[in-house]
N, C-alpha and C positions, 0 to 999 in steps of 0.2 A: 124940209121942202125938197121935193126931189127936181132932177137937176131937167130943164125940158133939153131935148134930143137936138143935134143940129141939124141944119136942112139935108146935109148930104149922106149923113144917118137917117133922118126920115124918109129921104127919098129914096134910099136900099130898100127902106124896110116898106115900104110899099109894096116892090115888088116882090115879097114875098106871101104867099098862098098861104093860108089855114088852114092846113094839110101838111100829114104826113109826107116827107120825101123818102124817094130810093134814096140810096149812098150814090147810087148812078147819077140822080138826076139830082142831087143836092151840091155836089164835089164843082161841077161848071160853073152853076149859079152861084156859089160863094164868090167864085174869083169873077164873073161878072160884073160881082155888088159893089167891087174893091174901089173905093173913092180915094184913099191916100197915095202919098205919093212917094209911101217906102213901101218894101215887098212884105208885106204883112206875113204872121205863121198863122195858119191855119189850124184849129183844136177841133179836138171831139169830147164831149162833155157828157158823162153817160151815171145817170142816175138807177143805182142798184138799190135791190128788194132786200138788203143786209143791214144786220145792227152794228157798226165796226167797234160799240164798247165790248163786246162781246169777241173774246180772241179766237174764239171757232168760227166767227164769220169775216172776219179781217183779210180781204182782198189785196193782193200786192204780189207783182214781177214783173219781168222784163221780157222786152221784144224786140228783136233789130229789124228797125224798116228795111225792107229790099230797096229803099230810093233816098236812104238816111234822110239829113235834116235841112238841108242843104247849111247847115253850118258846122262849122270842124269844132268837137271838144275840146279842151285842154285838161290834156290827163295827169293828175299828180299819181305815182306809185313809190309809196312808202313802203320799202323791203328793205332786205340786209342782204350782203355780200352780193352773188353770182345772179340774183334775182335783181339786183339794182341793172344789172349791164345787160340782161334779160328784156327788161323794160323800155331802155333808152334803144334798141336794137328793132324793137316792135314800133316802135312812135312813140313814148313817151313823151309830154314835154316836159315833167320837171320827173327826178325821180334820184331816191336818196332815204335815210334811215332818219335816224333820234335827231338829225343836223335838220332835217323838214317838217317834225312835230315843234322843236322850240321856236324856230319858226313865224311858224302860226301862232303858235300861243305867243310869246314875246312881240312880234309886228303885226300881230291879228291878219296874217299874208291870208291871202284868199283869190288868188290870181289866178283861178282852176274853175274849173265846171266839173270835172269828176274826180274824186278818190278813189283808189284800188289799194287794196293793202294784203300784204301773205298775214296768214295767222300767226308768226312770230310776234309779229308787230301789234299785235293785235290791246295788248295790255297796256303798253305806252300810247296807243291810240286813245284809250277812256277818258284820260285828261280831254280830249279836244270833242268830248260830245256834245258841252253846251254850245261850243261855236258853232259845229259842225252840224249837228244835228236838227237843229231847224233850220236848218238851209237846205234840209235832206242830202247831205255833201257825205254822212260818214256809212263809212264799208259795212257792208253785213252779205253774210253768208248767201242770204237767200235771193239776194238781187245778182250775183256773182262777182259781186268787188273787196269778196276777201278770198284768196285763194292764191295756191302756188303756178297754177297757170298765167302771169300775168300776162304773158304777150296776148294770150290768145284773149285775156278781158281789156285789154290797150285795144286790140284791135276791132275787139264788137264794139267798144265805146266809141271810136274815131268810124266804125261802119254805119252808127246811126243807133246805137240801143237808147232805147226809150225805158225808163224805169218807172210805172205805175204803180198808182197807191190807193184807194179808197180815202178818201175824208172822212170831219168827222160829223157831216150831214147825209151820207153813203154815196155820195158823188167821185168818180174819178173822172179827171181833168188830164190833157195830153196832146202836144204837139203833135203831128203826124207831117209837117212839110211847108212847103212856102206857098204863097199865093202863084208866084210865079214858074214852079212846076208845071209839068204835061200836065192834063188834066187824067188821063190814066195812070201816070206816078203816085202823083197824090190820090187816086182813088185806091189804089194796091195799098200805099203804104194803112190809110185810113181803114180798110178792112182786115188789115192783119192785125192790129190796134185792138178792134173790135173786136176780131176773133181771141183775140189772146186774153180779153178779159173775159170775154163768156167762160172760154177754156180754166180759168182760175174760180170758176165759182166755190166756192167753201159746200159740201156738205150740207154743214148745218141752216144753210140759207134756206128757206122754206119759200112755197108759192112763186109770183111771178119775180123773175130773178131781173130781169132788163127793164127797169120802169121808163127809162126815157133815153133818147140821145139825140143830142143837137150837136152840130156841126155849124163852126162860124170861121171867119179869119178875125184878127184881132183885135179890130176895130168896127166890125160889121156888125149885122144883126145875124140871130140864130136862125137855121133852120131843124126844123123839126122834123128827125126820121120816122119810119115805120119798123116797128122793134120784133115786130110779128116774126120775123124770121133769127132771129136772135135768142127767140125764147123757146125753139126747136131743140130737143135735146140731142139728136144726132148733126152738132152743128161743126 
């Protein structure tokens, strides 16, 4: 039996139109609808035209909003030697070798929102995939949290990077800021978002690539964009 809406959920969703919105005119009206009384984050929910069983169409990377998230990460970086004091010098907050994999495994510690790891580390890190790995917590190459440059990935992570993924319905899901942002903050941050996934399309993705994106805060109802310009190839 599905769950009925509360009043001040129904009464958002009211005013919301059966229409497509700009990003322009959707970005206001979310934080207008905002009825709680904590600063909600605001997503964008964007339904692509890809198979992700399929690894030629598998959408996934990273973007640092220009106006971050308005919340600081806690970055663990697993290195060794000159790369540990590398870390801690950039902003680290926890940062150490084989003494921060046991750890986790031994205390199941989990007191991080990001990992960064050099590729030394990288073989000692296997042990910690089944932890780590659905919580989307562990390093890989392609999002840039394995690498020898840590400071400079401490520091996109504490500037607001956002790491995007495709599901496995072809939806990608993604903070973009607070409710209580400028409302041009979060419209910047919201269309680099977007742009950065168009920008990741696969190839192999055939036909209309943006099927849908709605834009909500976290407790609100959705608005529905218009994708028409998203599916512009010189975008």
């Amino acid at each position: 039996m599905a769950r009925k809406p509360g009043k001040k959920y129904a009464a958002a969703a009211q005013q919301v139109e059966k229409r497509p919105y700009t990003l322009e005119e959707a970005i206001p009206l979310v934080q207008k609808l905002k009825f709680t009384r904590f600063d909600e984050t605001v997503e964008v929910h964007m339904r692509l035209g890809v198979d992700p069983r399929h690894a030629d169409q598998m959408v996934r990377g990273t973007v640092v909003l220009p106006h971050g998230l308005g919340k600081t990460k806690r970055v663990l970086v697993i290195a060794s030697g000159e790369k540990i004091r590398e870390a801690d010098t950039a902003g680290a907050d926890f940062a150490g070798g084989e003494e921060m994999i046991e750890k986790i495994q031994k205390e199941n510690w989990l007191d991080f929102d990001a990992v960064i790891a050099t590729p030394d580390m990288m073989r000692s890190m296997a042990k910690l995939g089944k932890l780590l790995g659905p919580r989307g917590l562990m390093p890989n190459p392609k999002t840039g949290t394995v690498t020898l440059d840590v400071a400079r990935a401490v520091q996109e992570v504490k500037a607001g990077k956002v790491e995007f993924r495709v599901d496995k319905t072809g939806v990608v899901h993604a903070p973009v800021g607070k409710v209580s942002f400028p409302s041009d903050k979060l419209l910047e941050n919201a269309s680099t978002l977007i742009q950065a996934v168009v920008r990741a399309k696969p190839p192999a993705a055939k036909g209309r690539y943006v099927r849908s994106v709605t834009v909500c805060s976290t407790m609100g109802p959705g608005l529905s964009l218009d994708v028409t310009p998203y599916n512009v190839r010189a975008v």
